[in-house]
GUPA-759410 format. One line per field, with one value per residue (C-alpha): residue in one letter; x, y, z. Coordinates in nm, 4 decimals. Each point is the difference from the previous one (the first is absolute). Layout:
! GUPA-759410
aa: (a,...) $
east: (X,...) $
north: (Y,...) $
up: (Z,...) $
END
This chain:
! GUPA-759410
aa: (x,x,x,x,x,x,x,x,x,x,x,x,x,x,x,x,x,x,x,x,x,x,x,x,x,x,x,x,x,x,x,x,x,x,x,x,x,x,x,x,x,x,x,x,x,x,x,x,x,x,x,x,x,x,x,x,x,x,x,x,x,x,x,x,x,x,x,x,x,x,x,x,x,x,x,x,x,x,x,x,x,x,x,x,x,x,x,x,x,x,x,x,x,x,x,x,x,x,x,x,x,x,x,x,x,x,x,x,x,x,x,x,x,x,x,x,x,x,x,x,x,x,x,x,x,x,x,x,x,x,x,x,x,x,x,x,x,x,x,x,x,x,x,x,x,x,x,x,x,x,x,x,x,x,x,x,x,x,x,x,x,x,x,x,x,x,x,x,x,x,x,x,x,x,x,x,x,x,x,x,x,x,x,x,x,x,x,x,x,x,x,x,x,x,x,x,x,x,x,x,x,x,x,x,x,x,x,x,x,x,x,x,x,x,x,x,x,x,x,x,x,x,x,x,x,x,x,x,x,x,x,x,x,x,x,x,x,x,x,x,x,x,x,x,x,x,x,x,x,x,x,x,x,x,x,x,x,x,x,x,x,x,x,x,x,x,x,x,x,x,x,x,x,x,x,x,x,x,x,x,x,x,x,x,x,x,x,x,x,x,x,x,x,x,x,x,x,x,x,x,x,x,x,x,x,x,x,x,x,x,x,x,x,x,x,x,x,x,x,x,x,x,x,x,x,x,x,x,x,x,x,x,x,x,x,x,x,x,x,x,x,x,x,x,x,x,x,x,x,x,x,x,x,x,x,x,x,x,x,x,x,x,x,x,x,x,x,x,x,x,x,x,x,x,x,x,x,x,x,x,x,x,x,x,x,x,x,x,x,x,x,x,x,x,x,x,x,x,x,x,x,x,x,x,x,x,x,x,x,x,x,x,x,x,x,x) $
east: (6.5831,0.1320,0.1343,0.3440,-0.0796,0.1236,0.3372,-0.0282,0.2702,0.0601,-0.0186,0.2568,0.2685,-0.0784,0.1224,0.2904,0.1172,0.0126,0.1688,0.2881,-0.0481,-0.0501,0.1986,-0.0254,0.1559,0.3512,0.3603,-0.0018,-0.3616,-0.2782,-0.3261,-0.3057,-0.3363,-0.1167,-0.2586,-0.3050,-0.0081,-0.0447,-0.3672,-0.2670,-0.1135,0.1786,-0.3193,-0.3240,-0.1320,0.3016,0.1440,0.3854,-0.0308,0.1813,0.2417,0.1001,0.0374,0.2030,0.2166,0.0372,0.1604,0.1786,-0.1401,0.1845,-0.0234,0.3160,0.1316,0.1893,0.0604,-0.3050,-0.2554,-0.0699,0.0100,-0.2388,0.2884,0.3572,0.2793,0.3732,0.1124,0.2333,-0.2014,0.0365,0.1555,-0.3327,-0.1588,0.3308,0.1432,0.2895,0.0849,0.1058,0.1779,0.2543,-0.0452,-0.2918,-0.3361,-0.2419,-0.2535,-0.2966,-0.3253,-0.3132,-0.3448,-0.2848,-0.3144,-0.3085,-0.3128,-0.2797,-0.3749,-0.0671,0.4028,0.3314,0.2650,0.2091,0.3136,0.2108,-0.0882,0.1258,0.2932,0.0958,-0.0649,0.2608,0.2606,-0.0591,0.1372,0.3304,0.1453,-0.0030,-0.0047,0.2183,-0.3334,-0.2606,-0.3661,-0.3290,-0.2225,-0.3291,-0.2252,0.1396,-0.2961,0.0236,0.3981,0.0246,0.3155,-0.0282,0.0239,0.3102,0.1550,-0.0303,0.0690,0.3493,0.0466,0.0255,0.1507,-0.3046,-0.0600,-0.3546,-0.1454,-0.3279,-0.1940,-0.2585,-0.3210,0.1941,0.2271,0.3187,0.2330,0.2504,0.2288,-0.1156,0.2518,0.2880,0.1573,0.4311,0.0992,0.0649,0.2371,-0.2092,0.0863,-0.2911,-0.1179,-0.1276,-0.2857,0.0788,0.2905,-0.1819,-0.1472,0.3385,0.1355,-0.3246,0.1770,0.3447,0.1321,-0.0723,-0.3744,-0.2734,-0.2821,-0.0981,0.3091,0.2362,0.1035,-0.2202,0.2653,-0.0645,0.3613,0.3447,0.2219,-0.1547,0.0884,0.3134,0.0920,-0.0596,0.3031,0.2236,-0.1956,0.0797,0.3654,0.0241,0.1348,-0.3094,-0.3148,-0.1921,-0.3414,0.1893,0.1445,-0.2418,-0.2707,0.2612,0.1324,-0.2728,-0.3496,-0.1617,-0.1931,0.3228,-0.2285,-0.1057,0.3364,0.1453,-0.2801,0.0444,0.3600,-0.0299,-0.2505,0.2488,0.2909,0.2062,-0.0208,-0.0746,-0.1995,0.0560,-0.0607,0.3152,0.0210,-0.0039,0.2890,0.0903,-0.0344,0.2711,-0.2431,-0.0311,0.3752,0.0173,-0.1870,0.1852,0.3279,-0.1479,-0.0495,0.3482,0.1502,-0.2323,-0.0321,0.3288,-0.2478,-0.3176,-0.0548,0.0235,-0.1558,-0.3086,0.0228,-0.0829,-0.3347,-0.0675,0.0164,-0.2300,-0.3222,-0.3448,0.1651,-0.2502,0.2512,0.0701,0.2760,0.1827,-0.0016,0.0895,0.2758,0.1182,0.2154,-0.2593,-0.2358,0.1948,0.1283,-0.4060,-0.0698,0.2544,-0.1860,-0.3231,0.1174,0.0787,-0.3234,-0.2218,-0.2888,0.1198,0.1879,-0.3445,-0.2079,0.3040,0.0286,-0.3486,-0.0859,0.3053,-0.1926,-0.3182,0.1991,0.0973,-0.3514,-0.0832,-0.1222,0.2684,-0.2448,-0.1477,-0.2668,0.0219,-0.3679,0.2419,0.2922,-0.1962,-0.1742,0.2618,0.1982,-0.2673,0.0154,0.4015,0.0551,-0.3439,0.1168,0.2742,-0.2459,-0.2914,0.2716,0.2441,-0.3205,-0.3239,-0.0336,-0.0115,-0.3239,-0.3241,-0.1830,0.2408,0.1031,-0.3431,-0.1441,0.3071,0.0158,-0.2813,-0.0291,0.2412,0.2457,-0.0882,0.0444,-0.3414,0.0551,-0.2270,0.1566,0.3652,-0.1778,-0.0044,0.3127,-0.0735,0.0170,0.4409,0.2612,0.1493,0.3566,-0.0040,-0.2365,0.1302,0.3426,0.1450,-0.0923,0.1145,0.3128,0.0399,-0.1259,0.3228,0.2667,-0.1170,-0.1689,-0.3341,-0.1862,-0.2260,-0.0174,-0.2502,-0.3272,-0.1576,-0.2449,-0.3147,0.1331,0.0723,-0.1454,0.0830,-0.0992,0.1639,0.3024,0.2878,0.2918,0.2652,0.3077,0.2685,0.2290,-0.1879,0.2350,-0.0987,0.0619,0.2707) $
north: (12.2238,-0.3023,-0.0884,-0.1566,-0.2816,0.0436,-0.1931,-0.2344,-0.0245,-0.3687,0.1265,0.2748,-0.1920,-0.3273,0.2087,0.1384,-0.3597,-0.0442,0.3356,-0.0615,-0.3969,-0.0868,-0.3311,-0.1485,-0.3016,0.1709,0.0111,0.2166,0.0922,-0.0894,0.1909,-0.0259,0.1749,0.0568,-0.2397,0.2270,-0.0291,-0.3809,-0.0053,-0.0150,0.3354,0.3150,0.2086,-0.0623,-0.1572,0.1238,-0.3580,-0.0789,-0.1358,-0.3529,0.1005,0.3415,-0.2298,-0.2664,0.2655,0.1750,-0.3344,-0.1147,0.1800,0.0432,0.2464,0.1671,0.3116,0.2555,0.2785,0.1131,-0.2043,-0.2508,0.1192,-0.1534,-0.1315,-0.1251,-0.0990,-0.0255,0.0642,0.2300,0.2275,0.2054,0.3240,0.1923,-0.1246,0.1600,0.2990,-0.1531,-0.3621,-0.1805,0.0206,-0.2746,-0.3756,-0.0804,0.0271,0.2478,-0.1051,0.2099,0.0783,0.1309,0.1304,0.0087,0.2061,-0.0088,0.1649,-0.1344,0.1101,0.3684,0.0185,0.0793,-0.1515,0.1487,0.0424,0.2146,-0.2210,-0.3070,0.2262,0.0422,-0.3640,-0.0985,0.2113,-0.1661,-0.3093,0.1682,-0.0568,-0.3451,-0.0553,0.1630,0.1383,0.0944,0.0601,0.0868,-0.1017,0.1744,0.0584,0.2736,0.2795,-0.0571,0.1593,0.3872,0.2091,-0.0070,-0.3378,-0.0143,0.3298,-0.1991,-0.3624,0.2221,0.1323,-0.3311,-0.2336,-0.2101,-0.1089,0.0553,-0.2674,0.1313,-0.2494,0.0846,-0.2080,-0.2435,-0.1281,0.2127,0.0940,0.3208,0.0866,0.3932,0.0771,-0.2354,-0.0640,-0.0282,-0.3448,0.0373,-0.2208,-0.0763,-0.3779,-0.2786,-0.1420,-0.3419,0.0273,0.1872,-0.2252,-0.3116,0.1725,0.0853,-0.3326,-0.1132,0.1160,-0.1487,-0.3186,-0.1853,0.1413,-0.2594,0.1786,-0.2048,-0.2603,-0.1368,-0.3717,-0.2882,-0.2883,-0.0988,-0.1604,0.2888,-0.2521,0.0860,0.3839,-0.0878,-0.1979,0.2669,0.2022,-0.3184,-0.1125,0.4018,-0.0253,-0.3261,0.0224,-0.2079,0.2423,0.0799,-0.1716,-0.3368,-0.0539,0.0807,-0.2345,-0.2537,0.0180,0.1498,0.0856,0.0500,0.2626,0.2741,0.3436,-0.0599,-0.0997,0.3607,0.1687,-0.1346,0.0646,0.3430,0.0694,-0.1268,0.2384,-0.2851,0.1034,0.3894,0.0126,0.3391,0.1085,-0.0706,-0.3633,-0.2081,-0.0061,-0.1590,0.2305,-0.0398,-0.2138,-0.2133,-0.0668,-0.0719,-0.3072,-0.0658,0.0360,-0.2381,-0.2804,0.0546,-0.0915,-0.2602,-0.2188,0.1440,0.1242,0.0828,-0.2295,-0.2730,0.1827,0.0169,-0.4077,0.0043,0.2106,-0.2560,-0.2600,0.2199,0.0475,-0.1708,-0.0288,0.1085,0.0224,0.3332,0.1408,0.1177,-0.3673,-0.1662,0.2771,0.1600,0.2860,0.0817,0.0504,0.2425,0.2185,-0.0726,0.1761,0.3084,0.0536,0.0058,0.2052,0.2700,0.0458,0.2826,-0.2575,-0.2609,0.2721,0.1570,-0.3728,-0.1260,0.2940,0.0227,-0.3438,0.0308,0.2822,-0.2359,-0.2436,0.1930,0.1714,-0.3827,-0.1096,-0.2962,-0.1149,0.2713,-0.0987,0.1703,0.1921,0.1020,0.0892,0.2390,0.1626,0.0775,0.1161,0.2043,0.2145,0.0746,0.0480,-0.0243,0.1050,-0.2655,-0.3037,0.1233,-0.0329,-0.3033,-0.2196,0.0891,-0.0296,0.3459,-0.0888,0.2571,-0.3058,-0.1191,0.3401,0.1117,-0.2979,0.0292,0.3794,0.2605,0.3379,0.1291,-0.2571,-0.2313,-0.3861,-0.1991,-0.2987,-0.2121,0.0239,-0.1442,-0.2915,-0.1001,-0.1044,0.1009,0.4041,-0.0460,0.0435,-0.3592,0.0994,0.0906,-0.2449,-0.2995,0.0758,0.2267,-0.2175,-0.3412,0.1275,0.1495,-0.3369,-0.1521,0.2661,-0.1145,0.3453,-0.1473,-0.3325,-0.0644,0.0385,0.2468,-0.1034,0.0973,0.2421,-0.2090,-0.3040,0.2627,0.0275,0.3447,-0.0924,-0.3146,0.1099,0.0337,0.2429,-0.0730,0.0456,-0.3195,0.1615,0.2852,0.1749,0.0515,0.3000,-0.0014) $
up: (8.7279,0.1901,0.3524,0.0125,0.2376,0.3832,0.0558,0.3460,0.2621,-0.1156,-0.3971,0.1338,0.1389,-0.2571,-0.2742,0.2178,0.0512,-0.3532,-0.0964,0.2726,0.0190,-0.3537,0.0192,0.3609,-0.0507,-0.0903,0.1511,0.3115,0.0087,0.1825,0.1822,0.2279,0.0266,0.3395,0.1110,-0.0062,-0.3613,0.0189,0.0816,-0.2242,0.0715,0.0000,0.1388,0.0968,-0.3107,-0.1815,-0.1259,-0.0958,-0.3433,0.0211,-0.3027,0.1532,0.3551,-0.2006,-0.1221,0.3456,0.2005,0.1725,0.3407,0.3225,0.2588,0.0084,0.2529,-0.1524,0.1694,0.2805,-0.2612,-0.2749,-0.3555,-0.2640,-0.1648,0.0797,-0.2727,-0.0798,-0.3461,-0.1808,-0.2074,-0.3307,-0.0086,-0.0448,0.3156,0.2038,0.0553,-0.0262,-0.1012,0.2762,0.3475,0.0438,-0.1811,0.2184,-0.2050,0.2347,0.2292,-0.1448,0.1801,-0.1832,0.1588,-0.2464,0.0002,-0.1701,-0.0565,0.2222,-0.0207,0.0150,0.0591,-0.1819,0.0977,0.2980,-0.1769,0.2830,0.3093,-0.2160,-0.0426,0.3475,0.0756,-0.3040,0.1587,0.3710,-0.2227,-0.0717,0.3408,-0.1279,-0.3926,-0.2741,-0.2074,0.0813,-0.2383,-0.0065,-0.2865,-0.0650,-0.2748,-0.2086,0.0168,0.3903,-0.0051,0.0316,-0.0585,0.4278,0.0222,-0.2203,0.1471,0.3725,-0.1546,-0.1651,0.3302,0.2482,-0.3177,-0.0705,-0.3406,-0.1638,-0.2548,-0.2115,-0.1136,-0.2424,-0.0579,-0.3003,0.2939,-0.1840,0.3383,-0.0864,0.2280,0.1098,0.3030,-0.0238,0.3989,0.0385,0.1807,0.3581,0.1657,0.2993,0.0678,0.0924,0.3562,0.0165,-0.1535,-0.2986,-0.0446,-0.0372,-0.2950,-0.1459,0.0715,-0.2167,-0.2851,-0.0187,-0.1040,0.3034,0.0501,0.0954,-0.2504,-0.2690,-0.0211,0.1910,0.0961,-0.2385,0.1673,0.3671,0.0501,0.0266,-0.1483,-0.3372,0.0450,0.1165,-0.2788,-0.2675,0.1179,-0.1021,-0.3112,-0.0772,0.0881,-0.2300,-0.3896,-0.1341,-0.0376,0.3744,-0.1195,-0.1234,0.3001,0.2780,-0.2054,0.0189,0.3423,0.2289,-0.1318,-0.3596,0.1225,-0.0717,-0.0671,0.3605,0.0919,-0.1458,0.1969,0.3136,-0.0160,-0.1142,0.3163,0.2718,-0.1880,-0.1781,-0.3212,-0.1384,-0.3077,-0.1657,-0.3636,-0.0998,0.0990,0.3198,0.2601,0.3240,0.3116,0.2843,0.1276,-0.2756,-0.0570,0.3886,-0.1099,-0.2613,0.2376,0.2572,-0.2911,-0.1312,0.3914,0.0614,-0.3061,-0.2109,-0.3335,-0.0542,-0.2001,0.2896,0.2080,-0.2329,-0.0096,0.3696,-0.0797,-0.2282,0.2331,0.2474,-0.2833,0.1775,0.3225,0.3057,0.2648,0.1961,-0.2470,0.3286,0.1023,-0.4135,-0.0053,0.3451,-0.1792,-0.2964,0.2279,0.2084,-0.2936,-0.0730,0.3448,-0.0991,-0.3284,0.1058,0.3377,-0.2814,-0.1449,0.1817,0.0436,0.2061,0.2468,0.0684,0.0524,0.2256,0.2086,0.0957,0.0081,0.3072,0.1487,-0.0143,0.1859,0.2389,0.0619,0.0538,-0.3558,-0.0661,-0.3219,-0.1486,-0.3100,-0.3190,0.0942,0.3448,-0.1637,-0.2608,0.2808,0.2108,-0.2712,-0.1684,0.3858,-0.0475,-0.3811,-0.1534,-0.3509,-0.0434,0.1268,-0.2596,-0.2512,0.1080,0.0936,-0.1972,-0.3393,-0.2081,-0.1642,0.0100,0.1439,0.2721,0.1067,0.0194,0.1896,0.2830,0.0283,0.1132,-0.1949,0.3414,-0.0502,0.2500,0.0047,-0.0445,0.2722,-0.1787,-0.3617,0.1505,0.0283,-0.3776,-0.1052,-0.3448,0.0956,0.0706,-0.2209,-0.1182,-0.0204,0.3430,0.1771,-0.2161,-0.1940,0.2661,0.2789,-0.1384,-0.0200,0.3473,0.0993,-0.2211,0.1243,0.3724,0.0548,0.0458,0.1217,-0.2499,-0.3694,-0.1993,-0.1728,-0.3153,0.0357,-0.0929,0.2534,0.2646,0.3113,0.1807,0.3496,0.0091,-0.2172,0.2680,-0.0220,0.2386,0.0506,0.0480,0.2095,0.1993,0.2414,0.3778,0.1828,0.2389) $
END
């Protein structure tokens, strides 16, 4: 007679990922292990396989409700993971606690019951995922009871959903949120800006709005780089790429408006990008008004509201320049899960080099400038240094320094 092998706590939730995760990468979805599962070791002399690791990241340390579940995500799920479909457009912010079997031990099904539904004062779903011989008809009766959903997962990895939990309309603190901002359109995750100067995401919006096809006309008039032109634009909100086709968001056509008065057409206004392509200048300085409506657009994306604001309180808590290794710390103290997101890259290896298994920052890690997130440290940057937001530009990742790289503000404002 055989044994069916014992299912880890990492095995647990990797297959729990998959089952509820199965495409990470897709519209409105997007989720994050808890940084205990990034070591190499799960228990004493209990290692993390690399694959089931690889399939476990990104990590973060994220609050929801009193604690930190093993796993975070947004996405709107099938029908037979729900009690009922969905509540409202949103896609849910799920929360999952795994358990496995550990030497001599089952796995504690009920307490990871009760911790899943701490997480519903917070998330819309909550789970726990065991193996399947560890679930008793008690542990579904109580799991029924406090609306948790229960995921058996037997020793071939197959997940089936055994208690199915309704979506509550409990709405996301800060924390939470950064993980369900993660998942739309203008998320920092995995892409975001490739192009380090606005005017090219500006531009899109008119070479759009023109009659001759979008791609013909930005390569001819601003940059030939146009998928990361249509990116770009799409992550600042001028453009909305749905299923059915792109569009121009209010946004968007604000640009498009502001062309029209200043130059008469588009189409003349696209001739003065033209005449703007290798320029190093300021773009606030080259072009006074583009680089106000510049300052507007980027005002309106979540990022640059969060960096400005505090980099005002670090100015007024007498740190005028602020380094990047600076910035990151003090931010990682006031809305930890947004900075592990917006500024370090969402690799197994950079995550687990900068975090501890509690979620803490390693000081010594900020140091490499290959650990950030480009986007942010270089794209994101440069053009806050063009819109007049900030006084120097960003650096590549491999040519950046962290303790030298300065973030300040042009135009601080004193108290009084």
């Amino acid at each position: 007679m055989t044994t069916k092998a014992a299912l880890s706590e990492p095995q647990v939730l990797a297959h729990a990922k998959q089952r509820l995760f199965p495409e990470p990468a897709a519209e409105d979805t997007y989720a994050v292990v808890d940084t205990q599962f990034a070591s190499e070791e799960w228990l004493a002399g209990e290692p993390i396989e690399p694959g089931v690791r690889e399939r476990l990241a990104p990590f973060n340390h994220v609050q929801v409700g009193s604690g930190y579940p093993d796993l975070v995500g947004v996405r709107q799920l099938e029908t037979e993971l729900l009690a009922i479909e969905r509540l409202g457009d949103d896609p849910p912010l799920v929360a999952i606690e795994a358990k496995g079997d550990t030497e001599g031990r089952t796995a504690d099904v009920e307490r990871g019951i009760v911790q899943a539904y701490d997480r519903l004062h917070e998330a819309n779903a909550a789970y726990v995922a065991a193996p399947k011989p560890a679930i008793s008809n008690s542990a579904q009766t109580l799991a029924r009871e406090l609306n948790v959903g229960v995921l058996g997962v037997d020793s071939g990895g197959a997940v089936d959903p055994l208690e199915v939990p309704r979506v509550v309309g409990n709405r996301t603190v800060d924390e939470a949120a950064a993980i369900r901002f993660q998942a739309t359109a203008q998320g920092v995750a995995e892409k975001s800006f490739s192009l380090n100067h606005p005017k090219n995401y500006l531009a899109y919006p008119l070479a759009f709005y023109h009659p001759d096809p979008t791609d013909q006309v930005l390569g001819e008039y601003v940059v030939s780089a146009t998928d990361g032109a249509r990116q770009g634009a799409a992550f600042l909100g001028l453009i909305d790429e749905a299923p059915d086709g792109t569009t121009l968001t209010p946004l968007g056509r604000e640009v498009v408006r502001f062309a029209r008065h200043r130059y008469g057409t588009v189409e003349d206004a696209l001739v003065a990008f033209d005449a703007w392509q290798g320029s190093r200048k300021r773009f606030v300085e080259i072009a006074p008004e583009w680089g106000q409506l510049t300052r507007r657009v980027l005002w309106s994306y979540p990022a640059t509201k969060l960096i400005v604001e505090e980099l005002q309180t670090m100015h007024d808590d007498g740190i005028p320049e602020p380094s990047l290794v600076e910035l990151v710390t003090w931010l990682h103290v006031h809305h930890p899960t947004f900075t592990v997101e917006l500024f370090i890259r969402g690799s197994d290896s950079a995550r687990s080099r900068v975090l501890t298994e509690d979620g803490e920052l390693k000081a010594s890690a900020l140091s490499d400038g290959n650990v950030y997130h480009a986007p942010t440290v270089f794209q994101l940057k440069a053009m806050c240094y063009h819109a007049g937001i900030l006084t120097e530009r960003g650096a590549e990742p491999h040519r950046l320094d962290p303790e030298t790289d300065v973030w300040q503000l042009v135009e601080p404002l004193d108290h009084g």
